[in-house]
N, C-alpha and C positions, 0 to 999 in steps of 0.2 A: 216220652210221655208216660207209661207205663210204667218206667222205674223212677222217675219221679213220684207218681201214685205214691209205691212204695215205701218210698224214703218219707213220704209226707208223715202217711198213715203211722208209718215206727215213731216217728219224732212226735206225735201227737199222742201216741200210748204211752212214750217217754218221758209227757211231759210234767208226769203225777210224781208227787216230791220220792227220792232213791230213799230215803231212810226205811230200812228194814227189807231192804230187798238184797237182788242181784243182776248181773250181769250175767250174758250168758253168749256162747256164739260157738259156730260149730262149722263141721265138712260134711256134706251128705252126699252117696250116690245117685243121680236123679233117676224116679222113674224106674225101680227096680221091677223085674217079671217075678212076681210070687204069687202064690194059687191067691191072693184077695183079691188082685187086678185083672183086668182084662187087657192090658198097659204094657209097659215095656217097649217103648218104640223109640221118644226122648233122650239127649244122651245130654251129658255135661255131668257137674256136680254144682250142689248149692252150695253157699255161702251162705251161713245163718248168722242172724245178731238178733238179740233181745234183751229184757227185760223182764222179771219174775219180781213181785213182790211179797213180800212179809204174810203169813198166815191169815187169813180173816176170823179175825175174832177168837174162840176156844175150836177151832176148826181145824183139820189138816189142810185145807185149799186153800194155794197159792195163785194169783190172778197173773196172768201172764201175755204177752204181746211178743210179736217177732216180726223179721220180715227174713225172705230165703230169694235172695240173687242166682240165676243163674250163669253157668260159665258158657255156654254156647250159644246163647239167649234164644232157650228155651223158655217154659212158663217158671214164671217169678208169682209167687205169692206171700201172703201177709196174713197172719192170723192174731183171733184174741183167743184166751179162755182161763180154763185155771187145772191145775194138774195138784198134786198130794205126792206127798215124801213119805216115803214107808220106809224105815231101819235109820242107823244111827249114822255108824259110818261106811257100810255095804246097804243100800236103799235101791229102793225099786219105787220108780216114778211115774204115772200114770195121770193122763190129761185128757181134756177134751173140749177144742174150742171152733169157733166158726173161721172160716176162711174168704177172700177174695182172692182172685186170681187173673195174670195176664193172657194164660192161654186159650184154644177154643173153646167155647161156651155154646156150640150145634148139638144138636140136639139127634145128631145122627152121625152113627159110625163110617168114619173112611179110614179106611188101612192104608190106602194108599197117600194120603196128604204130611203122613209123617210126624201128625199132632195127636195128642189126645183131648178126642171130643169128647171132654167134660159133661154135658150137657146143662150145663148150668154154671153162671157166673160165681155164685155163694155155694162153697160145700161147708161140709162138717170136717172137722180136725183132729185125727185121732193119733195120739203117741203114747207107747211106753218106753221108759228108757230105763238102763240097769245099773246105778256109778256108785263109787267109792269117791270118801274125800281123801285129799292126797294133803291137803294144809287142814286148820280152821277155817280158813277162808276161798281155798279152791280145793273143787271136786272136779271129777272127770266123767263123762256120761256115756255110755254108747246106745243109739237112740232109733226105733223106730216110728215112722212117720207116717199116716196115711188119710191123704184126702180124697171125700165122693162126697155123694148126696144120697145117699141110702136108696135112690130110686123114687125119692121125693119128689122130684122137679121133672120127672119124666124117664120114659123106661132105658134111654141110654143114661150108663154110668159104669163110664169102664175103671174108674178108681184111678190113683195113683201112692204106689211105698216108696219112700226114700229111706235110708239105711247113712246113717252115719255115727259120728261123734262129736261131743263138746264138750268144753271147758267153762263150768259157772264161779265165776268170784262173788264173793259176799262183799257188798257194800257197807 
């Protein structure tokens, strides 16, 4: 049921005409421990797929949707927002969009249950990633990821980094 969600959710972000966008899908380490988290317990990797479209308007922001599978079936999430290309053909890419999510949404820390309590079903979406294009039409990214709730939704928020890479083709 859950990765159902998911697939809904992408295929409904998807379903805005490709002209001027891309493709985009990647490998991520799930749930890395880095001083942003309190995290690191999750193990698997994600499987990322999306979609980025074409600039808006005289603007750098590119509107973006994904969804991120995991291989252990751990937590699976789905995000929207819009990120900006910086440099030509060595860029530096930075985003920021809202997320839902499969895993705990308690409101209170156990170490012991082997999840991370989120404390909220809706976090924030934070990536920057670093890629060169390798065609005119494919680039390569390597990407960091990270979702919380800034301590919005309540004072547990233990975060979560994923650390990977991907490949976006131009539509």
């Amino acid at each position: 049921m859950r990765v159902a969600f998911l697939f809904v959710a992408l295929a409904v972000g998807m379903s805005a005409p490709a002209a001027a966008g891309e493709l985009f899908g990647g490998l991520y380490i799930h749930d890395v421990d880095t001083p942003l988290t309190l995290s690191g317990v999750e193990g698997g990797a994600d499987v990322q797929l999306g979609w980025r479209g074409g600039r808006i308007g005289r603007t750098p922001l590119q509107p973006y949707i994904f969804g991120a599978l995991n291989t252990a079936g751990e937590t699976n999430y789905a995000a929207a927002g819009v990120s900006a290309r910086f440099g030509r053909h060595i860029y530096v890419r930075p985003g920021l969009g809202i997320a839902v999510h499969t895993g705990s949404a308690r409101n209170v820390e156990d170490p012991t249950n082997g999840k991370v309590d989120f404390g909220s079903r809706i976090l924030f979406e934070a990536e920057l990633g670093i890629g060169a294009d390798i065609t005119d039409r494919l680039s390569i990214e390597g990407s960091w990821l990270h979702l919380s709730h800034a301590q919005l939704f309540g004072r547990q928020n233990p975060g979560m980094d994923n650390i990977g890479i991907r490949l976006n083709l131009k539509l």
